[in-house]
C-alpha positions in Angstrom: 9.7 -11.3 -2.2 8.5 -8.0 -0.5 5.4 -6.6 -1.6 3.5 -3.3 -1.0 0.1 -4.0 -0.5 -3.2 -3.0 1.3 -4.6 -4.6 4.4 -8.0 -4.2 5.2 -9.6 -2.7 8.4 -12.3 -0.9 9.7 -16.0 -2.6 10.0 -18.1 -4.5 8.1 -19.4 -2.2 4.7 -17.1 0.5 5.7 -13.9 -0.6 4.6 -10.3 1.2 5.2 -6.9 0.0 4.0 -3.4 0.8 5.4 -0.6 0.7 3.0 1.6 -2.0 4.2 5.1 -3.9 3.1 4.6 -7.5 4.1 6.1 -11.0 2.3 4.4 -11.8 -0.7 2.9 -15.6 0.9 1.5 -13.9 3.9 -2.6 -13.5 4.4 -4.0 -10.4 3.6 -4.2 -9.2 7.2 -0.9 -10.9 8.3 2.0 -9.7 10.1 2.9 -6.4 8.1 7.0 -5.4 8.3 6.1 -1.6 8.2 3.2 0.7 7.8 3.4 3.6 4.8 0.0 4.7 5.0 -3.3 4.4 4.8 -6.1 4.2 2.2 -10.0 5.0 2.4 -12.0 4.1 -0.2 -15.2 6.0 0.9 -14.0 9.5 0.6 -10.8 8.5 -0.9 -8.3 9.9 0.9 -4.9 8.6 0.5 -2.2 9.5 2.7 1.7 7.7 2.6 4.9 8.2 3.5 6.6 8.8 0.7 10.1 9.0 1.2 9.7 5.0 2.9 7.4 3.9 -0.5 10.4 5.3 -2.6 13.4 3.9 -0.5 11.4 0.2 0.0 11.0 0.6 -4.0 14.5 0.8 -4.7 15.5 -1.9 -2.6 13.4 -4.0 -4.6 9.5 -4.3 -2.8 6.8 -4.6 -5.7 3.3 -2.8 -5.3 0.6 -4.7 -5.8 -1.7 -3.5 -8.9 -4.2 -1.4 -6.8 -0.9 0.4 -5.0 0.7 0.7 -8.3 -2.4 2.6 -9.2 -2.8 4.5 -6.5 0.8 5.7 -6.4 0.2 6.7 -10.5 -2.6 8.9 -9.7 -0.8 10.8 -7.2 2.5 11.2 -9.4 5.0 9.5 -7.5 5.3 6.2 -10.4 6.1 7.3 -13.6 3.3 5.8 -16.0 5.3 3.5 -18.1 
């Protein structure tokens, strides 16, 4: 199963996260299928594509919970 997830760069204590669609059994910094964005915690900026996250959603990908909050709080998931 395809999953939208976060991957984890940037160094130690100053974490940054790209927004990623990978298979759901790979590690957390695996091989990623495509990029949608990116994610900083620290001044929390969020930035994706979001005309990929909508077509990868209808073909089925799940977001993780984190993503699935993320893409709540800037109104592209309906709260259900």
């Amino acid at each position: 199963m395809l999953r939208i997830r976060l991957k984890r760069t940037g160094k130690k204590r100053q974490p940054c996260y790209r927004v990623v669609l990978m298979d759901s059994v790979t590690k957390r910094d695996g091989y990623a299928i495509e990029e949608l964005g990116f994610y900083n915690p620290i001044t929390k900026k969020f930035k994706i594509n979001i005309k990929r996250i909508l077509i990868r959603l209808q073909q089925g990908a799940q977001p993780s919970e984190t993503v699935k909050n993320l893409l709540i709080k800037s109104n592209i998931l309906d709260r259900k």
